[in-house]
C-alpha positions as CSV (number, residue, x, y, z in Angstrom):
1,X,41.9,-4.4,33.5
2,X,41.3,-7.3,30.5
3,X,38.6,-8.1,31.6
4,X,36.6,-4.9,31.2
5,X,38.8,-4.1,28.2
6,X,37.2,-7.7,26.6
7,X,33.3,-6.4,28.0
8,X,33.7,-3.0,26.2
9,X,34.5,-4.6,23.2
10,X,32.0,-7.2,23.4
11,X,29.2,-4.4,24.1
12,X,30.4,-2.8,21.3
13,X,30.0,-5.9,18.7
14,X,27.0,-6.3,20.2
15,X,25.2,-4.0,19.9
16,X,27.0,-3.6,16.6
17,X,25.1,-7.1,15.6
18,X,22.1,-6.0,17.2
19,X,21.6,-2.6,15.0
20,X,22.6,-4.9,11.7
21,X,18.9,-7.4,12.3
22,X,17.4,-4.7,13.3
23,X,17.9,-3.0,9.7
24,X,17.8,-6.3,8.0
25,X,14.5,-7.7,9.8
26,X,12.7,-4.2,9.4
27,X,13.5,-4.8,5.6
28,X,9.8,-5.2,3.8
29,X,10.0,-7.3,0.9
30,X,8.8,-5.6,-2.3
31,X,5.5,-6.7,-4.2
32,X,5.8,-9.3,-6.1
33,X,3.8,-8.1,-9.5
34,X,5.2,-10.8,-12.1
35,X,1.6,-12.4,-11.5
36,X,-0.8,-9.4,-11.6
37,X,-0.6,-6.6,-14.1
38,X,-0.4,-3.4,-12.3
39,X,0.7,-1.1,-15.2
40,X,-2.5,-1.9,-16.6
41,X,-4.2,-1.7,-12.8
42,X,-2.6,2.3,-12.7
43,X,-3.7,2.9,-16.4
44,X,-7.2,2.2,-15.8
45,X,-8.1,5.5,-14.3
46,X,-11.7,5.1,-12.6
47,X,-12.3,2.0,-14.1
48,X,-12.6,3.4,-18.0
49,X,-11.0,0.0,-19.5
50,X,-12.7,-2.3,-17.0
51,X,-9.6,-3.8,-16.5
52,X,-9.8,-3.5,-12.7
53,X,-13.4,-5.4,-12.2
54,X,-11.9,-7.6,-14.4
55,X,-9.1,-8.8,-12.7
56,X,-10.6,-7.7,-9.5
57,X,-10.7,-11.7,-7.5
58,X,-6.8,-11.5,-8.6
59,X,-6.1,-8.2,-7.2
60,X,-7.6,-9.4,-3.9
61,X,-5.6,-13.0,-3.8
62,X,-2.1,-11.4,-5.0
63,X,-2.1,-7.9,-4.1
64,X,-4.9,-6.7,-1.0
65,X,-2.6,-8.8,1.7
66,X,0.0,-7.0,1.2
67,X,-1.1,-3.3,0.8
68,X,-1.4,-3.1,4.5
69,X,1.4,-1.2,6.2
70,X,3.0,0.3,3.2
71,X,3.9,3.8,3.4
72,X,1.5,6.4,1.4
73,X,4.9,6.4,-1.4
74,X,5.1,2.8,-2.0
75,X,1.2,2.4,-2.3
76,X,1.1,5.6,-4.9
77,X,3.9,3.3,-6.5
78,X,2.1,0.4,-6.9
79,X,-1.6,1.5,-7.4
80,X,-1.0,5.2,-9.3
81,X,-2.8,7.9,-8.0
82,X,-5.8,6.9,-6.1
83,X,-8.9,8.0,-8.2
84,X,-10.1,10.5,-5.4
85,X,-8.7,11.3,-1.8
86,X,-10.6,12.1,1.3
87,X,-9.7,13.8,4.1
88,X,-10.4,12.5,7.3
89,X,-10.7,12.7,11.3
90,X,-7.1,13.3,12.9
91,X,-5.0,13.3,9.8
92,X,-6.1,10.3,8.2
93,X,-7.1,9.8,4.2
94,X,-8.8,7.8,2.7
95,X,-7.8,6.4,-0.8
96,X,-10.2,5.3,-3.4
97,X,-9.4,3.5,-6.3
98,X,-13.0,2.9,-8.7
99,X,-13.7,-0.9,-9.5
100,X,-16.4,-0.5,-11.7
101,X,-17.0,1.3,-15.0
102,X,-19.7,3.8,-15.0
103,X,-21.4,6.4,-17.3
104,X,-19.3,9.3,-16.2
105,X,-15.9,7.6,-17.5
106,X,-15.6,10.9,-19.8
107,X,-16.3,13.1,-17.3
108,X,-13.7,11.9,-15.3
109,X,-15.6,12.2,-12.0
110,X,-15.2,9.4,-9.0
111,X,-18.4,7.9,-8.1
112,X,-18.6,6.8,-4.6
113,X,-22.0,4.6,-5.4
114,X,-19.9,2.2,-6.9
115,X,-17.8,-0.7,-6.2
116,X,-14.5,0.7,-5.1
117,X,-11.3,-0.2,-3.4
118,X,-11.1,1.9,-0.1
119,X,-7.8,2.4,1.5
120,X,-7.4,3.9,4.7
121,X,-4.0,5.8,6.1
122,X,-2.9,6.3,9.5
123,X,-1.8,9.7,10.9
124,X,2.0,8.3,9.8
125,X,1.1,8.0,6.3
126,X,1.0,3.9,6.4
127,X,-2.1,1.7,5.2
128,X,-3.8,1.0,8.3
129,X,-7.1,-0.7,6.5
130,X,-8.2,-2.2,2.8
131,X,-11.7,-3.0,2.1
132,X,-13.5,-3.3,-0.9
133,X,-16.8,-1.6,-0.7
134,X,-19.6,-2.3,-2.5
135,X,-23.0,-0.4,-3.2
């Protein structure tokens, strides 16, 4: 009778400790933005202030590495609001984020043509891909 009094309990703790690393090791660490501006980054709709070419080797050494599997919310947080959206193929999007200053900055109209950040999301709303494309 102790003894499967003491394995209850010990299944219990166990599995107790197991669902505590679970939470703690499926924890993402937040992006660390003390080295690259990215109030400036989501200010600089399409590219107006050519603060995003600018800063654009940067952006791909501190930031790109870890955009992939964010969640659609935590990329909005740290980019803004992508400069135009696509919809695509079994519920994934496409985000693009203009790299390059054009003539239709006061028009306020995306220009795939350019150089652009492109960032793909799954079908569960996480970055699957990021790729800079250019023309």
């Amino acid at each position: 009778m102790d003894f499967l009094y003491i394995k209850n309990i010990f299944r219990k703790y166990l599995a107790y400790f197991y669902g505590v690393f679970l939470f703690f090791s499926s924890c993402q660490t937040p992006l660390d933005s003390t080295k690259f501006d990215l109030i400036r980054w989501k200010t600089d709709k399409l590219a107006c202030q050519n603060f995003r070419q600018t800063s654009l080797s940067d952006f791909q050494k501190l930031i790109q590495p870890h955009l992939v599997d964010l969640s659609e919310k935590q990329l909005v947080t740290y980019l803004g609001a992508p400069d135009f959206r696509e919809l695509y193929k079994r519920n994934q999007k496409f985000y693009y984020y203009q790299l390059e200053k054009t003539a239709t900055c006061q028009s306020k109209i995306f220009q795939k043509k350019t150089l652009h950040l492109a960032v793909r999301m799954n079908a569960l709303n996480r970055v699957s891909s990021v790729t800079i494309s250019k023309p």
